[in-house]
C-alpha positions, 0 to 999 in steps of 0.5 A: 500500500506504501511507498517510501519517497522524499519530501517534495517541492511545491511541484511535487517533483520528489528527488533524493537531494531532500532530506526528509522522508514522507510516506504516501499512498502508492496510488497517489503517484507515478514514476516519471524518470527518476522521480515520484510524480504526486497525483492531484484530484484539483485542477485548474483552481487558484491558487492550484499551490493551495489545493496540492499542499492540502492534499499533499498533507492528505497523505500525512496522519495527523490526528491530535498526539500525532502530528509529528510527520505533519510537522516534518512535512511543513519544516522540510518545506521552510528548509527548502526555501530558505525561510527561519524556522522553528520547532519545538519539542511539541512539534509546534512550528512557526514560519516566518517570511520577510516583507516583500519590497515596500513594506519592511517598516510594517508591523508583522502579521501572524497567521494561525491553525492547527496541523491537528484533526479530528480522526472519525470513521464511518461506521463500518469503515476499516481506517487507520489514522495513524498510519493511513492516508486520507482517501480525498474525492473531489464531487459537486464543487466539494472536497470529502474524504472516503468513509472518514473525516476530511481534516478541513478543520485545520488543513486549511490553515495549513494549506493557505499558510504554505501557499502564502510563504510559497509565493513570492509575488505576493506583497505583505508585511512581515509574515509568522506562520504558527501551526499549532498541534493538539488543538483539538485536545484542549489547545495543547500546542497554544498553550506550550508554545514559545510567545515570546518567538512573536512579534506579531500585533495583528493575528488572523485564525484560519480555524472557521468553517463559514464564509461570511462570518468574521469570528471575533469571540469565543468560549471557553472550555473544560474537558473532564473524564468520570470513572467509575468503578462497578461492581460486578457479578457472574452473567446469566440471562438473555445477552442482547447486543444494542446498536445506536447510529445512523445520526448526524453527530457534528462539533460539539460547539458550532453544532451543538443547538442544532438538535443534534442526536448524541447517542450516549444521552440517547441511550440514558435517556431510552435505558433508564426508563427500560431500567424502571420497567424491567431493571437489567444489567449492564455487559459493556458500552462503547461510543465516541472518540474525541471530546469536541464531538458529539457521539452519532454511534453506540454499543452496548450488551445487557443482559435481560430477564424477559426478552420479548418484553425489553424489545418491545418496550425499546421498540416503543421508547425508541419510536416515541423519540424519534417523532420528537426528532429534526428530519435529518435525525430520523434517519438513526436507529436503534438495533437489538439483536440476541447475542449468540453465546459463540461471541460472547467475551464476557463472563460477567456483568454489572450489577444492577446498582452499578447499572442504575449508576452509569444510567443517572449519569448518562441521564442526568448529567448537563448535556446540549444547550445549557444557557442562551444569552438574554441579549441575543437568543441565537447565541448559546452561552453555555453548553454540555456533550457527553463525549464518549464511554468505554469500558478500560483495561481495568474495567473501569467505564470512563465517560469523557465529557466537554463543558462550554461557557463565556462565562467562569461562574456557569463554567464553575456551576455546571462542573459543581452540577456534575461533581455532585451528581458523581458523588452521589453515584460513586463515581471519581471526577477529574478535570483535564483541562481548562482554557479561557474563552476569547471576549468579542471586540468590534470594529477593530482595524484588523476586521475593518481591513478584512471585510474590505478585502472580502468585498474588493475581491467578492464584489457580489457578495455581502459583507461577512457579519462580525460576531463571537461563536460558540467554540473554542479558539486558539485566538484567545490563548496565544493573544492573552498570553502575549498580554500577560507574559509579554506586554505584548497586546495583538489584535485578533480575528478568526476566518474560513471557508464553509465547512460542513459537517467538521467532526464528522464522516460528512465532513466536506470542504467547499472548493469556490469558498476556499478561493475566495477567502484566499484572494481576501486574505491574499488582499487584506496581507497587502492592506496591513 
């Protein structure tokens, strides 16, 4: 499935001259004489250099903890041409570009994103991300990948970053390129890097997924993980195999007052009345991934005293839902199969009270919207996702949950609910991180400058709206850290193509969109 071949120029002729060594995917490539030759699926775009580095990054695994090869990949690239370079040992790499001619007196600009994604595979879809290519495919105007995520959410930062150091006709003060790692497991990377590298005073995130939106704000947020420990008993019964899926999932920020199924408080929800009709007891459970997403798959074994009962209640449960549901979510379903005792790996299961346990805190822990702001309904102040369970090495079930809020004081209420609803069941809560949101600004001279850009080179469309989102940001971290550690304050924005569907196996990237948010950025470098 692989070849081994060199690190490539911009034209993807790979020689043995570079140094660096980069594995793609052999049917990405030709020989031609003494040279692998990358194939690309985009042709014809502009700039084409933007389309050949995503998919050249593509080829590279990169999910969150293992983006060493992105960044091999990217400081190769700065070491080709010439450019200052820095890496540290996170593998966060900053790029910087001189000034082209007539604008070395001007203030630097930082451009930023991050060389992590989120790994998620459809159902049914055999993908190692830690050592497999993506699959792109280019259909109706949009960039996907086959049967996974397609890594839009940053690979456009990356791609736009390295097509802008690339092109020396361009004009534009001086340039810092920072990409980040970890940023989808807390903002690891921006909270470890080096501040004091920057000299930047304006930064433009290349980490939003619509067009027309000017991000000038975010929440903060707090990943905790619950372990309980059940206890548990030799299995008996009928064993029953529960299948949740066919949902949309998405970002567990910017999706999350879309009335999003998540498929663990689904299942709390659907269980925990079964239990109080005819209590079962729990064999294993198995959903989600990441913290930043919300769970759309779930398995599950129980074992059941009556079975042609506990079917059917499910059945009714499971119906009754799903006539409350959006039309996009009817599409999910709940499977119930009778395990054969052939598969069966388990000999034991949880006791019933271990059982209620872990359904109170699927049920009742804070999940989805949990505050709007009173000024601007449409805007979600405070939110919950139930992120992913599994059963441990030990036998352990460990929940991982994520917590949003532009507020600490609800940040603080919604980690007191959660504490004491572990309390009451037994159950051990830690808190793996927390990072402070991004406080909206407006009418700044970084976003007057890009919306006229926009406008100079889409004239046909609207000006983008300026407003603060329901996610977490790297723009908050990096400037107030330059505040507090280095007196240093920078102005920020935060822009991007449509991307829908981030996080998600539906993730699709609009190709005419990311051409027009480069020819701005392109625009509004040569106004700074």
């Amino acid at each position: 499935m692989w070849r081994t071949v060199l690190e490539f120029s911009r034209c993807a002729d790979v020689r043995t001259d570079v140094c660096r060594t980069i594995h793609f995917r052999r049917e990405s490539l030709v020989v031609r004489g003494d040279a692998y030759i990358m194939e690309y699926i985009v042709h014809g775009r502009n700039p084409e250099s933007f389309f050949h580095f995503f998919e050249e990054l593509s080829q590279i695994p990169r999910g969150s903890g293992n983006e060493s090869g992105a960044a091999d990949y990217v400081s190769a690239f700065a070491a080709s041409r010439g450019l200052e370079c820095y890496r540290d040992e996170m593998n966060n790499v900053l790029i910087k570009k001189p000034a082209s001619s007539g604008y070395e007196t001007h203030s630097a600009v930082l451009l930023q994103g991050h060389l992590d994604m989120v790994c998620v595979a459809r159902a049914g879809v055999s993908h190692d991300f830690t050592a497999e290519p993506l699959r792109l495919v280019e259909k109706n105007g949009f960039l996907s990948a086959e049967g996974t995520t397609l890594g839009g959410d940053d690979g456009f930062a990356v791609a736009t970053m390295l097509a802008l150091l690339d092109d020396h006709s361009l004009v534009h003060p001086p340039l810092e390129c920072l990409f980040t790692v970890g940023e989808e497991t807390g903002l690891v990377g921006a909270l470890g890097f080096d501040v004091s590298l920057l000299s930047a005073d304006k930064m433009i995130n290349l980490d939003s997924e619509e067009e027309h939106l000017v991000v000038n704000g975010c929440v903060g947020s707090a990943d905790y993980t619950v372990r309980l420990k059940p206890e548990r008993v030799e299995l008996y019964g009928r064993v029953l195999d529960i299948n949740i899926g066919g949902f949309s999932g998405g970002h567990s920020g910017g999706d999350i007052d879309r009335s999003r199924v998540n498929a663990l408080r689904l299942f709390g929800r659907l269980f925990a009345e079964l239990y109080e009709r005819s209590p079962f007891n729990l064999v294993s459970i198995n959903s989600g991934s990441v913290s930043n997403a919300i769970p759309c798959e779930l398995s599950a074994r129980i074992a059941v005293s009556d079975e042609p009962f506990v079917t059917s209640q499910l059945e009714q449960l499971f119906d009754a839902v799903r006539a409350e549901l959006p039309p996009e979510e009817k599409r999910g379903y709940l499977r119930v199969e009778c395990t054969k005792a052939s598969k069966l790996t388990e000999s034991r299961m949880l006791t019933f009270k271990s059982t209620s346990n872990l359904l109170s805190l699927l049920a009742l822990a804070p999940c989805g919207v949990t505050r709007r702001s009173c000024a601007d309904p449409a805007f979600v102040e405070a939110s919950a996702n139930i992120a992913s369970a599994h059963v441990d090495a030990d036998g352990d079930i460990v929940i991982t949950l994520m917590y949003r809020s532009s507020d600490e004081s609800m940040q603080d209420h919604m980690r007191t609910q959660l504490l004491r609803l572990c309390r009451l069941i037994g159950a051990q809560l830690t808190e793996l991180g927390r990072y402070p949101g991004w406080s909206p600004v407006y009418d700044t001279e970084l976003q007057r400058s890009y919306i006229s850009a926009f406008l100079a080179v889409n004239p046909e469309y609207l000006a983008p709206e300026v407003k603060p989102i329901h996610a977490g940001l790297e723009c908050g971290v990096i400037a107030g850290r330059s505040e507090t550690e280095c007196g240093r304050h920078i102005e920020c924005i935060s822009i991007g193509p449509d991307i829908f569907d981030i996080h998600t196996p539906s993730e699709r990237m609009d190709i005419d969109s990311c051409e027009r948010v480069y020819a701005a950025i392109v625009k509004a470098l040569s106004m700074l």
